[in-house]
C-alpha positions in Angstrom: 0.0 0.0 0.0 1.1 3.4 -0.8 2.0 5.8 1.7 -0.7 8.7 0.8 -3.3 5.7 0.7 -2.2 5.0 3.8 -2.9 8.6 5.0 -6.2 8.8 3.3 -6.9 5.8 4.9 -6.2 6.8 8.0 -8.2 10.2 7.9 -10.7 8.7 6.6 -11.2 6.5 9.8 -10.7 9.0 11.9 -13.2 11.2 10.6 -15.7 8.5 10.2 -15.5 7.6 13.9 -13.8 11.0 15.7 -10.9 8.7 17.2 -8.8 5.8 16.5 -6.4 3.9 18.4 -2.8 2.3 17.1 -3.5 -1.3 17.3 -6.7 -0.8 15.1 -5.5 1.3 12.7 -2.1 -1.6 12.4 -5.2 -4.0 12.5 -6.8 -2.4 9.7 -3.5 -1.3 7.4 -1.8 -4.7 8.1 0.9 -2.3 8.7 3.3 -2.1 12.0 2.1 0.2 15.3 5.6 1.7 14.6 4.2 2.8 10.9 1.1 3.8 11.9 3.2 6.2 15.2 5.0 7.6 11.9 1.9 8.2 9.8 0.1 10.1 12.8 3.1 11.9 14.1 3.4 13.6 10.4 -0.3 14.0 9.9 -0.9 15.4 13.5 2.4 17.8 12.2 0.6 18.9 9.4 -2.7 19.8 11.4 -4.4 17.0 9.9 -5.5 15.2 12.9 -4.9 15.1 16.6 -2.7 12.8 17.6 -3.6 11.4 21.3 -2.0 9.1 24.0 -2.3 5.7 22.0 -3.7 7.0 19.0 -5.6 10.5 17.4 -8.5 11.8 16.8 -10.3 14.4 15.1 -8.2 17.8 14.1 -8.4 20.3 11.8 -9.4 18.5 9.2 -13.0 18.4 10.4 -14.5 15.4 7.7 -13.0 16.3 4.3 -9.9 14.5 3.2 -7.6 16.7 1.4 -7.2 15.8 -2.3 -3.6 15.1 -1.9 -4.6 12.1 0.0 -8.1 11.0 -1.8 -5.8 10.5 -5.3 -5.2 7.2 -4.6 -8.5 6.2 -2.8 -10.6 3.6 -4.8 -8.8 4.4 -8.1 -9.9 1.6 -10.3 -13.3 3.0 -9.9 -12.4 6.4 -10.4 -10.8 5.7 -13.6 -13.4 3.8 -14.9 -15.8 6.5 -13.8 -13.9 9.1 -15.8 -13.5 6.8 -18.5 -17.2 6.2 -18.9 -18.1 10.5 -18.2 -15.9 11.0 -20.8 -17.4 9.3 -23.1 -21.0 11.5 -23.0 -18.9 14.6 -24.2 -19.2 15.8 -28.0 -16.5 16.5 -30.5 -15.4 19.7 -30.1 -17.5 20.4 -26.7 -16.8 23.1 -23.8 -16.2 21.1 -20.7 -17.1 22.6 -17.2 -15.0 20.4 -14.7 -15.0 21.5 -11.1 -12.2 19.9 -8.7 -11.6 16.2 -7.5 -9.8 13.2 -8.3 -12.6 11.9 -10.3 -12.9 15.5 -12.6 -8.9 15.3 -12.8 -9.0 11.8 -14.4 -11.5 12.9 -16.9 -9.3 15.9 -17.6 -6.8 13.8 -19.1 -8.9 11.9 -21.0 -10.6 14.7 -22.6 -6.9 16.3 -23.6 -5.6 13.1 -24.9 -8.8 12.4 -26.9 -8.5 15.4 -29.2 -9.7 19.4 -29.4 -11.9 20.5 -26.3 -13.0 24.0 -24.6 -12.4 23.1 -20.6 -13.9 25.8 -18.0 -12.5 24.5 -15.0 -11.9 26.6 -11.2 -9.1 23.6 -10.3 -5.8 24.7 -10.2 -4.3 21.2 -10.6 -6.3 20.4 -13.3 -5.5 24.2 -14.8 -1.8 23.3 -14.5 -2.0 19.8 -15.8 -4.1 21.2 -19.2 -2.0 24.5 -20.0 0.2 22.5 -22.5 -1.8 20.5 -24.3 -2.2 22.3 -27.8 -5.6 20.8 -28.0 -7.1 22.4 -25.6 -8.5 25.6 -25.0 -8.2 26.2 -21.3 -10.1 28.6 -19.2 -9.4 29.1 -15.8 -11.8 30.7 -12.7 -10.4 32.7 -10.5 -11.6 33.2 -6.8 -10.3 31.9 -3.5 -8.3 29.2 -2.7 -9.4 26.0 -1.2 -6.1 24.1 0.1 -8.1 20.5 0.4 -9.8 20.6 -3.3 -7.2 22.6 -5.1 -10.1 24.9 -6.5 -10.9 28.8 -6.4 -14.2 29.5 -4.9 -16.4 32.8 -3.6 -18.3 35.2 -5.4 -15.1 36.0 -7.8 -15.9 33.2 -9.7 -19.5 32.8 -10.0 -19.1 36.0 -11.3 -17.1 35.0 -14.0 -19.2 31.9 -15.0 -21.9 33.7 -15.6 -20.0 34.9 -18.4 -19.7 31.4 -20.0 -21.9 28.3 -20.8 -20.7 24.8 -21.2 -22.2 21.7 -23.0 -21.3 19.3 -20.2 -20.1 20.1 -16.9 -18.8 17.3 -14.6 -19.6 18.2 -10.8 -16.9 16.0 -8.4 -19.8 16.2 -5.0 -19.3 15.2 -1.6 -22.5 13.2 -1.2 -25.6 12.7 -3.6 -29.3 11.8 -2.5 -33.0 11.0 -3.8 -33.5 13.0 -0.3 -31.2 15.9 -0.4 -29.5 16.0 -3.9 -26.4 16.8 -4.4 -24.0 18.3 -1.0 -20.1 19.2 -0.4 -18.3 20.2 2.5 -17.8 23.9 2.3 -20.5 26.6 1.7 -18.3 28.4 -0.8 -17.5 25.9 -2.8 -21.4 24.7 -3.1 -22.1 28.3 -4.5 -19.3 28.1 -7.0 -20.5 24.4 -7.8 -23.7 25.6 -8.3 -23.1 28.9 -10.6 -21.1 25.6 -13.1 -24.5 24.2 -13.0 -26.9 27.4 -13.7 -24.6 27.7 -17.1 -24.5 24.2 -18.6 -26.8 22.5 -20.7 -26.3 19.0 -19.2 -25.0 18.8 -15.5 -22.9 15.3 -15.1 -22.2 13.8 -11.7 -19.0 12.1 -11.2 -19.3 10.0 -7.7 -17.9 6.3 -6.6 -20.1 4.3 -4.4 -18.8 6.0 -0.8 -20.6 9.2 -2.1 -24.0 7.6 -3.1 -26.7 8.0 -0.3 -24.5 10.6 2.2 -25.0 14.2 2.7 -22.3 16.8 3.6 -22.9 20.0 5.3 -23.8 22.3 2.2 -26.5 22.0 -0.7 -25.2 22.4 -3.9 -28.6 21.4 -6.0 -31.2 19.4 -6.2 -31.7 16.0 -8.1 -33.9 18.0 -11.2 -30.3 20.2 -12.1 -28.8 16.9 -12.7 -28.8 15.3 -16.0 -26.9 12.7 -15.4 -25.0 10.3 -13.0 -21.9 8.1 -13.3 -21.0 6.0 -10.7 -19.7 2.1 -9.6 -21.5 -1.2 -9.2 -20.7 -0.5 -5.7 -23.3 2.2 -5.1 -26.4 1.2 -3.3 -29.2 0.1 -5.4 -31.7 1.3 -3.4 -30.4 4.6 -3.7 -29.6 4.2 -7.0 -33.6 3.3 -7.8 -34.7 6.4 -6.3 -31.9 8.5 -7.8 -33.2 7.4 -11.4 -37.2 7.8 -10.0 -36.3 11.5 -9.7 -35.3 11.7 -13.4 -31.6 11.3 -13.6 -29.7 8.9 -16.0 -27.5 6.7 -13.9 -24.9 4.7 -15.5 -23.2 2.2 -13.6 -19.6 0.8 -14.4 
């Protein structure tokens, strides 16, 4: 296992259950309590987490994993995922792709495949795209978000009501039947939701772990949603009332 899964794997524990002790996270990593001392000390170093006497808990990091560390979480999916969003986009289209790992994967597709608009507010997929000849990049500006890598706040939904997309990819936090689609940060849900108010078909990119939750902040409802992409993991329950509500759901 790499080292960032590790990490994500780690935060991701703790944040599901608030606190975590050595011996379960070696339990869970199959991994040494001397690795997982090292893995806390540096992410209790970089304000990640708390770490406590025999383990850590909650820090900083509230519930969101940073992207760094959510890059090599569930992967396969995410690549087939991208793959198959990909795929809906039309020669010569203008892409809206918000952040995430998902949204980055597709970003490379998309460049590789041939000439593309891409309106994105993602600095790493800005920096990736700049030299590719065939594509026409425009980036968002607004506020920094260190754990998604995108700019946010009223900056740029000013500017994208100044463009329209074909297909926008949204990268979410959570998507319901009951409360449609939700991230962690209230900026970022208004900047998610100005992609959304200027696209003609509104794509949601989301593995399994995001089907069913809700995070703190509405970004819109199941009827801006065209269309959903997501893994045979997902629950089918969910799934079932997802497509009730009128969205496409494709499954891979």
């Amino acid at each position: 296992m790499l080292r960032t899964e590790r990490h994500a794997r780690i935060l991701e524990h703790v944040a599901a259950h608030g606190s975590v002790s050595v011996e379960e996270l070696s339990a869970t990593l199959a991994v040494s309590g001397a690795t997982v001392r090292r893995d806390l000390q540096h992410l209790d170093a970089m304000n990640l987490l708390r770490r406590t006497h025999g383990g850590a808990s909650v820090g900083n990091i509230g519930l969101e994993t940073p992207m760094q560390y959510r890059s090599e979480r569930r992967r396969p999916e995410k690549l087939a995922i991208a793959q198959a969003a990909a795929a809906l986009v039309p020669d010569r289209a203008v892409v809206g792709l918000t952040g995430g790992s998902t949204a980055t994967e597709i970003a490379r597709i998309l460049a590789e495949r041939g000439p593309v608009t891409i309106v994105t507010n993602a600095v790493n997929i800005a920096a990736e795209l700049v030299l590719h000849k065939d594509v026409t990049l425009v980036v968002i500006g607004g506020t920094a978000r260190n754990e998604s890598y995108e700019l946010v706040g009223p900056i740029a939904e000013k500017t994208l009501a100044d463009y329209y997309t074909d297909v926008t990819f949204l990268g979410v936090d959570g998507i319901s039947a009951a409360h449609g689609c939700t991230t962690h940060d209230q900026l970022e849900a208004a900047t998610d939701r100005a992609f959304t108010d200027r696209s003609n078909l509104t794509v949601v990119v989301a593995d399994h772990s995001k089907v069913g939750k809700a995070t703190l902040a509405r970004i819109c409802p199941l009827s801006t949603i065209g269309h959903l992409v997501t893994d045979q993991d997902a629950p089918p329950d969910e799934l079932d009332r997802i497509t009730a509500a009128g969205v496409s759901v494709t499954v891979v």
